[in-house]
VEXSEMI-920006 format. One record per atom (N, C-alpha, C): residue number from 1; atom name; y, z, x. Coordinates in steps of 0.001 Angstrom, whole numbers. Each point is the difference from the previous one (the first is absolute). Layout:
BEGIN
 num atome      py      pz      px
 NUM    CA       Y       Z       X
...
***
This chain:
BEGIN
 num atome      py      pz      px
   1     N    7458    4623   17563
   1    CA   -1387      -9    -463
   1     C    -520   -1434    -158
   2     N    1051    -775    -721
   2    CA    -648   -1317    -364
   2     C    -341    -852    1413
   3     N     473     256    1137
   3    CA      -6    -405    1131
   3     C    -748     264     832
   4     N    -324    1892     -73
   4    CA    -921     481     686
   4     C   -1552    -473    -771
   5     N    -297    -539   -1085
   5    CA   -1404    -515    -390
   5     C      64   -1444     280
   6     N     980    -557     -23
   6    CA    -145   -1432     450
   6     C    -359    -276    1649
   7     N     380     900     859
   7    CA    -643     196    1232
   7     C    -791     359     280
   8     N    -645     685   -1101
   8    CA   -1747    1336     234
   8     C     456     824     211
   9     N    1093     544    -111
   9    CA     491    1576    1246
   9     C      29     821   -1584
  10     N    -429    -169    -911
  10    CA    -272    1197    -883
  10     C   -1056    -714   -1321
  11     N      -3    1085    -729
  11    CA    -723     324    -998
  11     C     204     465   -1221
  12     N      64    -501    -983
  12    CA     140    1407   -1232
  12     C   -1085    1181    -139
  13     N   -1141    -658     312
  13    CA   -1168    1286     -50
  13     C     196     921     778
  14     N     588    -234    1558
  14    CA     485     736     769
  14     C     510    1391    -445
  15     N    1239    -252   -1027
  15    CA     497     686    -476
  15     C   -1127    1544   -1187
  16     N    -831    -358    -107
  16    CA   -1087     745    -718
  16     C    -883     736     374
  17     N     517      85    1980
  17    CA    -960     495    1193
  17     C    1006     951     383
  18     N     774     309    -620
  18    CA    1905     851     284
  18     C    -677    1254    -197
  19     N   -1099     399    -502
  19    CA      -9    1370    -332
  19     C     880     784   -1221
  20     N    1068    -813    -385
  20    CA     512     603   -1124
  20     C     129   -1162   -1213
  21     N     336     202    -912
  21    CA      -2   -1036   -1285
  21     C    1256    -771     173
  22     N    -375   -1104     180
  22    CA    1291   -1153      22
  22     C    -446   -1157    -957
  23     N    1240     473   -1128
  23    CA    -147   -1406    -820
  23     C     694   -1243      70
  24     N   -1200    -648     -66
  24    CA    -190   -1567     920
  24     C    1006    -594   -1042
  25     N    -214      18   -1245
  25    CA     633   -1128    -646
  25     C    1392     175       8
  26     N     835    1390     564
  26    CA    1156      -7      73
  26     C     323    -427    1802
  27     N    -517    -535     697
  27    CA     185    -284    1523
  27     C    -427   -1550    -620
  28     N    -665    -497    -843
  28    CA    -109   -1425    -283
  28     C    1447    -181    -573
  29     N     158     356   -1077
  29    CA     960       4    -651
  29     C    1414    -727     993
  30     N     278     945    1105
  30    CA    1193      -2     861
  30     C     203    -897     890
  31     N   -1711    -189      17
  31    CA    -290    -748    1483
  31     C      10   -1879    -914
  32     N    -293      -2   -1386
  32    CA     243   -1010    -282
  32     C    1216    -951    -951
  33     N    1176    1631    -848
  33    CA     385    -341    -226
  33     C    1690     134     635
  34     N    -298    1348     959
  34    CA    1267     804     203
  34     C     961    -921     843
  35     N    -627   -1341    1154
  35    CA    1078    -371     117
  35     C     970    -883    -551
  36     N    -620    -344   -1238
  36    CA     917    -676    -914
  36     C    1779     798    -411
  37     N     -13     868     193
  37    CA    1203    1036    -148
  37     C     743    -170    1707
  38     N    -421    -697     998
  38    CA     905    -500     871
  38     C     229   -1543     -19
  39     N      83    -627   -1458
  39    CA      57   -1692     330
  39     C    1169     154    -594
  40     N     988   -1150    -298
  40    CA    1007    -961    -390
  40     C    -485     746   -1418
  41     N    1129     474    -930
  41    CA    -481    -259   -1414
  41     C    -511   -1641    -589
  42     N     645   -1148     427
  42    CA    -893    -825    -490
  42     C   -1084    -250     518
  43     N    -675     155    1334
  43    CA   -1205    -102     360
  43     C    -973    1024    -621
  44     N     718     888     -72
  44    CA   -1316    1239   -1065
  44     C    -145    -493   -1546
  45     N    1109    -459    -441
  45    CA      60    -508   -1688
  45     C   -1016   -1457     623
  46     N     -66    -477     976
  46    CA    -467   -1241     137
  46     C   -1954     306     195
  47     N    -681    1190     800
  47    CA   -1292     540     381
  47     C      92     522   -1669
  48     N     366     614    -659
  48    CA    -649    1214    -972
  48     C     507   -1454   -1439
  49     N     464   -1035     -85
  49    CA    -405   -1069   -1161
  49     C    -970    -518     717
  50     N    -474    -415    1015
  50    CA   -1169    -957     432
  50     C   -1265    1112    -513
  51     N     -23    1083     496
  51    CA   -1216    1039     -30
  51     C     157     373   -2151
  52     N     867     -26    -643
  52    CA    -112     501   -1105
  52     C    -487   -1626    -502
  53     N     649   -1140    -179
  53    CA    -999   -1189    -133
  53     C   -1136    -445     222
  54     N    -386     543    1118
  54    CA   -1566    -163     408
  54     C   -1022     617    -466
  55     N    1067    1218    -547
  55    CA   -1249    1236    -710
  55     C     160    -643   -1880
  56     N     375    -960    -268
  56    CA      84     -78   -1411
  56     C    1497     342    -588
  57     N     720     557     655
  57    CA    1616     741    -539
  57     C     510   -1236    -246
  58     N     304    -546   -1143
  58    CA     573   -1289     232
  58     C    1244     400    -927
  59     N     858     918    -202
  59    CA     919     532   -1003
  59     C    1805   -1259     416
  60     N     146    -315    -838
  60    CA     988    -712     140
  60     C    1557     465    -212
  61     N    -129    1252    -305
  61    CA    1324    1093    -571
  61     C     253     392    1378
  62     N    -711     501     892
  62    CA     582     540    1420
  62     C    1296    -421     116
  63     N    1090     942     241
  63    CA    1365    -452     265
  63     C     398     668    1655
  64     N     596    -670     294
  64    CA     320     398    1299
  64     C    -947    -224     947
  65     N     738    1083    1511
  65    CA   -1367     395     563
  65     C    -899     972      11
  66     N   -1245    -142     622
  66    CA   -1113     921    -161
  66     C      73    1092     739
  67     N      -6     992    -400
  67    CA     -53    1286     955
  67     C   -1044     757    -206
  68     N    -287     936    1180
  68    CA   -1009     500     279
  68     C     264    1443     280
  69     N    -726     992    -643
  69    CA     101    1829     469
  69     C   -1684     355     -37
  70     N     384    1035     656
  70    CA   -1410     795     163
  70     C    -229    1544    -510
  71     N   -1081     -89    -473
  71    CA    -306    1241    -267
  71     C    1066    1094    -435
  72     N     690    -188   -1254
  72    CA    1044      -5    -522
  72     C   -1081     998   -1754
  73     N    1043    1203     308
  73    CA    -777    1277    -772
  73     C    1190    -539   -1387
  74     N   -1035      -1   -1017
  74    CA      56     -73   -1426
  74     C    -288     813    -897
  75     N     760     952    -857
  75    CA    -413     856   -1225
  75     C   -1246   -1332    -791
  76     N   -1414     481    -824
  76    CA    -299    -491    -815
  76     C    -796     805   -1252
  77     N    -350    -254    -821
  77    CA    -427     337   -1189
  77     C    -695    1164     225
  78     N    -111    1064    -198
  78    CA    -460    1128     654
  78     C   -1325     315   -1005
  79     N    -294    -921    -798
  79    CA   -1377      87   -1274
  79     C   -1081   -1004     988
  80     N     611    -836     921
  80    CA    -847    -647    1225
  80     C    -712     732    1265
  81     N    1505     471     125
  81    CA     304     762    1385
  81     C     857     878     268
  82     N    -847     937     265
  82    CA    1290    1511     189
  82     C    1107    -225    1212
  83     N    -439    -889     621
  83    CA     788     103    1458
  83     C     826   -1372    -331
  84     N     803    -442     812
  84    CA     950   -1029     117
  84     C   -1017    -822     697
  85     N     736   -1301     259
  85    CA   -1228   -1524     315
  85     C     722    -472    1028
  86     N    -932    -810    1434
  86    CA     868    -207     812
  86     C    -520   -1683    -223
  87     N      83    -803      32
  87    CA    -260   -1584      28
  87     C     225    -175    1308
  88     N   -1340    -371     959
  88    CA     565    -490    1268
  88     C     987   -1126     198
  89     N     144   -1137    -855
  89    CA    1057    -848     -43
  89     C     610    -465   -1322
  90     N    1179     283      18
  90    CA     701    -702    -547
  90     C    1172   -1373     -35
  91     N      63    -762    -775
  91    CA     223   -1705     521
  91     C     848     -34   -1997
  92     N    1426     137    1270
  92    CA    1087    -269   -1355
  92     C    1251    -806     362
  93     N     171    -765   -1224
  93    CA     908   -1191     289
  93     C    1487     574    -873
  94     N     961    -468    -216
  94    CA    1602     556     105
  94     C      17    1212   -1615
  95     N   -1022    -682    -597
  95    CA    -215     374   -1687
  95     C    -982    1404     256
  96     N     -67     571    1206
  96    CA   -1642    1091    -200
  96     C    -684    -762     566
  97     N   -1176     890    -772
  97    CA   -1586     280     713
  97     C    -976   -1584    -478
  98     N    -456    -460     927
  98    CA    -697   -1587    -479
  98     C   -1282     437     308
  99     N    -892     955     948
  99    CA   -1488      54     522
  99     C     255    1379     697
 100     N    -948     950    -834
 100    CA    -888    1329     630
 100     C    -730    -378     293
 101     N    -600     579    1511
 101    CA    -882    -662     961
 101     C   -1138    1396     592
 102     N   -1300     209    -337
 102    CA    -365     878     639
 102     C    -796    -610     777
 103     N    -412     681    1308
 103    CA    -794    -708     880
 103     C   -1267    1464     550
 104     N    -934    -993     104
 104    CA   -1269     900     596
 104     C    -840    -726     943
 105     N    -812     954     933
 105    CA    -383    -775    1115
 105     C   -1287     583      18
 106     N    -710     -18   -1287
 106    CA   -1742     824     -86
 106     C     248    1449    -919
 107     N    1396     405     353
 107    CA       7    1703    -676
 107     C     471    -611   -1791
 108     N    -892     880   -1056
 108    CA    -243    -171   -1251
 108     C    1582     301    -400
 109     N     210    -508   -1652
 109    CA     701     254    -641
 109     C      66    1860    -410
 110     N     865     395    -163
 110    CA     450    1340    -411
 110     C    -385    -132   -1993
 111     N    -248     824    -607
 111    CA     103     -59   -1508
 111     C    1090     -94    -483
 112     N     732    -954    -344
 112    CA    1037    -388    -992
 112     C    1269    -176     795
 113     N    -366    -570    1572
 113    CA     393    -265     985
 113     C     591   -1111    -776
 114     N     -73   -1047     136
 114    CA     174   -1557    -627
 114     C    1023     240   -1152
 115     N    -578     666   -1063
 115    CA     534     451   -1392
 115     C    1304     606     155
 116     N       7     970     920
 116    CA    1561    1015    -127
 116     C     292    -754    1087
 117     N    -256   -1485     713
 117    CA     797    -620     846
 117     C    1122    -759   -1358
 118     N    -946    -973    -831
 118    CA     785    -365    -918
 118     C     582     658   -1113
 119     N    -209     816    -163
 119    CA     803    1312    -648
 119     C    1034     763     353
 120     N     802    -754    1144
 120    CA    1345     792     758
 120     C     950   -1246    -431
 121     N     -37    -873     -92
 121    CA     761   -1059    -735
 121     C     300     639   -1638
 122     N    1847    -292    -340
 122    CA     -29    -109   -1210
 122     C    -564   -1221    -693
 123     N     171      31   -1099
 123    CA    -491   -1368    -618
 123     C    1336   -1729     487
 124     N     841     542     -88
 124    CA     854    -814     689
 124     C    -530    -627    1005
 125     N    -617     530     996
 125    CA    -750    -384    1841
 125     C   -1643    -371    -674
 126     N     117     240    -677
 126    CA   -1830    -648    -483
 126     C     264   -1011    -504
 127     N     979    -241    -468
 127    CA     -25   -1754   -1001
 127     C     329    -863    1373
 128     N     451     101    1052
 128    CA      96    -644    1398
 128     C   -1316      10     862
 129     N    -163    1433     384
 129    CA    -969     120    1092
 129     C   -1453    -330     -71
 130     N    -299    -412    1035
 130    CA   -1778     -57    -250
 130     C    -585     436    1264
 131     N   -1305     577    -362
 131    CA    -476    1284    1142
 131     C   -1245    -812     849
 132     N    -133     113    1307
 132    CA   -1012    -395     638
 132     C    -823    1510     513
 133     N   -1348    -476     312
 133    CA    -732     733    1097
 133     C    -408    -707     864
 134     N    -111     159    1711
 134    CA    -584    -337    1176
 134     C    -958     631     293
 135     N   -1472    -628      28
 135    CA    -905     755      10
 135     C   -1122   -1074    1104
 136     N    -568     841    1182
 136    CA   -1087   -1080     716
 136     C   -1117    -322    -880
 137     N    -697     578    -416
 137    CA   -1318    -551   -1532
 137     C     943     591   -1328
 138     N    -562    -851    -391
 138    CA     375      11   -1466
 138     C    -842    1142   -1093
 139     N   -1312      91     405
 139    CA    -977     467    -582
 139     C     320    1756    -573
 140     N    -175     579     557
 140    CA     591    1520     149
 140     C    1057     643    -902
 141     N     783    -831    -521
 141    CA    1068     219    -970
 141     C     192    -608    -815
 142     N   -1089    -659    -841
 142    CA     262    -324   -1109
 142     C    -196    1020   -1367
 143     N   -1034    1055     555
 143    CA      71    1303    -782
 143     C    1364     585     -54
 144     N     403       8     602
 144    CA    1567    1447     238
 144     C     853   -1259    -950
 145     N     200   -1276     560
 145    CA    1259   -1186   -1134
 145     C    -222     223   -1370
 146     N   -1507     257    -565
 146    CA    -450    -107   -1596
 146     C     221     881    -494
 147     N    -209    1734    1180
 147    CA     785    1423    -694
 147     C    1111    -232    -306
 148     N     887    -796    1178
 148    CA    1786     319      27
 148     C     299    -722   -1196
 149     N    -547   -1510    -379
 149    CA      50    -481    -450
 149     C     166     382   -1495
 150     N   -1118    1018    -367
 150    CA    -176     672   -1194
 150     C     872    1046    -173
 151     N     564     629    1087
 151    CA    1154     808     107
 151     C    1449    -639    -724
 152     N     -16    -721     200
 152    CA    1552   -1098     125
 152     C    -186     -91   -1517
 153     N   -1076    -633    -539
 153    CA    -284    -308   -1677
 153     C     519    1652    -709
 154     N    -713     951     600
 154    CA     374    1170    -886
 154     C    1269     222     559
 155     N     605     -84    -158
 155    CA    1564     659      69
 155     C     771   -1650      86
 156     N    -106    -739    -348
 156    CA     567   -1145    -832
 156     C     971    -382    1332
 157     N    -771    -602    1190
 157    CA     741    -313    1516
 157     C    -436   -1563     -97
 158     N    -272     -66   -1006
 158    CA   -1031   -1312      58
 158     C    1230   -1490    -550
 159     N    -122   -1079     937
 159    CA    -835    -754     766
 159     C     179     438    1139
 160     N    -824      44     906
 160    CA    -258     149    1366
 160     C    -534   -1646    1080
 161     N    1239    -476     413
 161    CA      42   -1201     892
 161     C    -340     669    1353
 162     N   -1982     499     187
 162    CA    -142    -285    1066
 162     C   -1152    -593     909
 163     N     102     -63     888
 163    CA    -578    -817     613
 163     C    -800     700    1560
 164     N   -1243    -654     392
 164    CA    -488     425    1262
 164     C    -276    -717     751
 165     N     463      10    1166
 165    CA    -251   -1106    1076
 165     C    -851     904    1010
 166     N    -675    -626     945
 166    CA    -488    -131    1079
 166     C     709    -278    1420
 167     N    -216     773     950
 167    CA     691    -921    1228
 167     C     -24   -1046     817
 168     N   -1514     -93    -629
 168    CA     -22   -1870     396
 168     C    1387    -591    -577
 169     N     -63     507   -1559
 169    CA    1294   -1052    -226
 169     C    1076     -12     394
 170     N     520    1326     360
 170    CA    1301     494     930
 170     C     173   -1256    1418
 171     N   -1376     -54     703
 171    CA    -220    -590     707
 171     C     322   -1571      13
 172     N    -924    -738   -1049
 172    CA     323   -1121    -580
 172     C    1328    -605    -397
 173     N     791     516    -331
 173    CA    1187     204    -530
 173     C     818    -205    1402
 174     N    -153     934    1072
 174    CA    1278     -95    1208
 174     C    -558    -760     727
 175     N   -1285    -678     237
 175    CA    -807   -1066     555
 175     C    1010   -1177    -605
 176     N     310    -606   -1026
 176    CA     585    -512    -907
 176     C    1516    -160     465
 177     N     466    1070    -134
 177    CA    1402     139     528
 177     C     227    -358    1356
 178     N   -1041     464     903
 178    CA     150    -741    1668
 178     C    -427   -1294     365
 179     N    -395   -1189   -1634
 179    CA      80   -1329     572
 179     C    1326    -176    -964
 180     N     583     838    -578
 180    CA    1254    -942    -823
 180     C     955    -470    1081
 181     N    1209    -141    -500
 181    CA    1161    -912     494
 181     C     699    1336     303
 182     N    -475    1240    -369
 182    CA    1176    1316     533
 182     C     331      86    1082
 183     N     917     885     561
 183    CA     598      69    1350
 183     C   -1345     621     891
 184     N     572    -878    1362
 184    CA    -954    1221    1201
 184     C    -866     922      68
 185     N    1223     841    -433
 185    CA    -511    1364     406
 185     C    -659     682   -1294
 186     N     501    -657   -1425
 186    CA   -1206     516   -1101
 186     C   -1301    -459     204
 187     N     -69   -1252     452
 187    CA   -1483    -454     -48
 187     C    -879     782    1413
 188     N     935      63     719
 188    CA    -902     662    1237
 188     C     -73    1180    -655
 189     N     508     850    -617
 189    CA    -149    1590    -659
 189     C   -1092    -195    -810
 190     N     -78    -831   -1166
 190    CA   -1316    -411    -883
 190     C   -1195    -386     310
 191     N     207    -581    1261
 191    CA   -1427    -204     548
 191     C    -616     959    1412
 192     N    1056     904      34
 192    CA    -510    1136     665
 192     C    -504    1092    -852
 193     N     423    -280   -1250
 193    CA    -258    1517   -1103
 193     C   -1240    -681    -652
 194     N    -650   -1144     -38
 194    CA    -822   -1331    -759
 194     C   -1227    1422    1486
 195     N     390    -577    1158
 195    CA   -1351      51     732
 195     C    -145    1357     257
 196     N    1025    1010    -272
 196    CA      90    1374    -422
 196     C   -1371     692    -834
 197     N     401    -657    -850
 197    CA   -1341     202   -1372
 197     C   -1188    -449     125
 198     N     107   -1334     763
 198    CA   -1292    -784    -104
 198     C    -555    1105    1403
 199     N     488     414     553
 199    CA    -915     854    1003
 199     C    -359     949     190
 200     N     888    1251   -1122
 200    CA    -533    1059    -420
 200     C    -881     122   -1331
 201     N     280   -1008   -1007
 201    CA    -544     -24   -1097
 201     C   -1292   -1082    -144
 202     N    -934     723     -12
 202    CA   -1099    -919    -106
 202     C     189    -675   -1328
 203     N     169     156    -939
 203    CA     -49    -307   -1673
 203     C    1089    -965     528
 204     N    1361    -193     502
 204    CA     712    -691     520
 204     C    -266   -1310     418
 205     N   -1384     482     735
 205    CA    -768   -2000     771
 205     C     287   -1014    -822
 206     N     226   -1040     722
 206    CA    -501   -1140   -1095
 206     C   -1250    -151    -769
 207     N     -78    -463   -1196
 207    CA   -1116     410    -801
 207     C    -142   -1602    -244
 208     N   -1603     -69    -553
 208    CA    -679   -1335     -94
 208     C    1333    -809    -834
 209     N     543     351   -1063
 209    CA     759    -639   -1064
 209     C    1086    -565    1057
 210     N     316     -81     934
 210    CA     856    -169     791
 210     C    -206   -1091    1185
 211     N   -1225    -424      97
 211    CA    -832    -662     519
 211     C    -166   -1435     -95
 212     N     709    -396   -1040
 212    CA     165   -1568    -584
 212     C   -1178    -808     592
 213     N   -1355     798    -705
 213    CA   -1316    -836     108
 213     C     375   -1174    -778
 214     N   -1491    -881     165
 214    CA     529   -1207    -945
 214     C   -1333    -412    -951
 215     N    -191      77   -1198
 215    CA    -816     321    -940
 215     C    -688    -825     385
 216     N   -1528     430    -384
 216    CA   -1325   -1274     284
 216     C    -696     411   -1476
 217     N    -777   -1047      97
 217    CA    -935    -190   -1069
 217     C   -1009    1226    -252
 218     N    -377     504   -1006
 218    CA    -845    1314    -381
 218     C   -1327    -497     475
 219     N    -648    1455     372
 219    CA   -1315    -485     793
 219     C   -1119     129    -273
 220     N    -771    -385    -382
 220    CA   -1525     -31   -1344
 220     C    -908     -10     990
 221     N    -195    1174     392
 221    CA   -1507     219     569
 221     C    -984    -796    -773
 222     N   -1229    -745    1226
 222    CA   -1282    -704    -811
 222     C   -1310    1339    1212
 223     N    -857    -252    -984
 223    CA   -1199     757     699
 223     C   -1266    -418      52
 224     N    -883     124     972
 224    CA    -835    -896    -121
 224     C   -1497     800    1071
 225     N   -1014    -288     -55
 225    CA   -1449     796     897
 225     C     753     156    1526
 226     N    -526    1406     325
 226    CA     485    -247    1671
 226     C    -959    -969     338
 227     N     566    -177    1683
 227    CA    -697    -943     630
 227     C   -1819     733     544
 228     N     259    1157      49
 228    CA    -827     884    1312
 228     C   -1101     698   -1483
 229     N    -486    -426   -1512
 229    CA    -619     822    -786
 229     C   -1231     682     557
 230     N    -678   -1314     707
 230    CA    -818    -276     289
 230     C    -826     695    1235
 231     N     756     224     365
 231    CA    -450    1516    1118
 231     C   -1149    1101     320
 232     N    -557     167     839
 232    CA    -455    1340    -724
 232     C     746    1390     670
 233     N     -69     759    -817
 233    CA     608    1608     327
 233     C   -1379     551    1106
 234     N     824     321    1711
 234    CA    -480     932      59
 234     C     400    1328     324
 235     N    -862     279     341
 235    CA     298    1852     533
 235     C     567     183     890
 236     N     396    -299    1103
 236    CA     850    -216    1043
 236     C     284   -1108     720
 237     N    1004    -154    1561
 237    CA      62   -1110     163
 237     C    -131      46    1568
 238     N   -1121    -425     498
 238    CA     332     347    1255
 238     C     200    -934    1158
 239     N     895   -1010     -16
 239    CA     548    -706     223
 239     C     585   -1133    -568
 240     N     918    -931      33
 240    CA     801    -636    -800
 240     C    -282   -1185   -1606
 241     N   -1346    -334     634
 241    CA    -496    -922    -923
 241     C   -1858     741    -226
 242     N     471     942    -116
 242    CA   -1444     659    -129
 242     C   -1022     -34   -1435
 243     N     680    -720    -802
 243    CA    -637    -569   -1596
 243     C    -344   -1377     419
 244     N     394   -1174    1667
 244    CA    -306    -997     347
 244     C   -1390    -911    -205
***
């Protein structure tokens, strides 16, 4: 996939012309994180600390290396959620669980989706873990975080370490990693998954803040009589200088 959009030879919208329901954010998901599960364990512990640093994860306890599962079914609090919770990613180092990861690609949060995500952890895995969301706008879910949010307070789940990123920043982040000093073949992977996003995700583009304008002086409009007051108005014009 990441190959077939870097050539033009596909689409994600494509996928939405299928005639049947295909969810995108789990074909993003695979297409951006799944081949990390064929690298070197240190080259994957080496992509998933660059990408958890870039997003703010700056936890200094991480022991070992970083590992990665998917969509990995969890009993949780059943006063949240009657059903069990699937976390599209999980990112755990030798001690457990370090980052629940849900990801979305436009489709809304579920009710107490978020909440009975962090509610499948004992308290043991909550004093470690901290929870992300991947989301293309930000806008759209800040209602559903303030329910879950208020969820977590009543039934005493509370503090809740989480956090929402954007895929610009996903983006930003492996942009980052493909000028470091890493090997080859990570940086060519990061900056194929960098132009991945930037070409399906509009919210993804580079944005003005990114732009390293260079500040000028504030600008004080002066105002003053037009030149032309003096005129007269007429009723039509029937040729160019016809007030002449």
């Amino acid at each position: 996939m990441l190959h077939a959009v870097s050539a033009r030879k596909a689409r994600l919208h494509h996928f939405r012309n299928a005639g049947t329901r295909v969810p995108l954010e789990d074909v993003v998901t695979s297409t951006v994180f799944g081949p990390l599960l064929f690298l070197a364990e240190t080259d994957r512990d080496r992509v998933l600390r660059a990408l958890l640093v870039g997003l703010g994860f700056t936890d200094k306890r991480w022991s070992g290396l970083l590992t990665l599962s998917f969509w990995i079914k969890r009993p949780t609090d059943p006063r949240i959620r009657p059903r069990s919770i699937e976390p599209d990613l999980i990112i755990s180092d030798e001690r457990g669980i370090v980052l629940l990861t849900e990801i979305k690609w436009g489709a809304p949060l579920d009710d107490g989706e978020l909440a009975g995500q962090w509610a499948c952890l004992d308290e043991r895995e909550r004093a470690r873990a901290r929870h992300l969301l991947i989301v293309r706008d930000k806008r759209p879910y800040h209602g559903q975080i303030r329910s879950d949010e208020r969820l977590l307070r009543r039934y005493n789940l509370y503090p809740w370490p989480f956090k929402m990123h954007c895929w610009s920043d996903i983006a930003h982040s492996l942009e980052a990693l493909g000028r470091s000093d890493a090997a080859a073949h990570l940086r060519s992977w990061a900056r194929t998954v960098a132009h991945f996003l930037r070409t399906e995700d509009g919210f993804a583009m580079r944005g003005w803040t990114r732009l390293e304008l260079n500040a000028v002086e504030a600008y004080v409009p002066r105002f003053r009589q037009a030149w032309w007051s003096n005129l007269h108005i007429v009723s039509r014009v029937e040729r160019k200088w016809a007030n002449g």
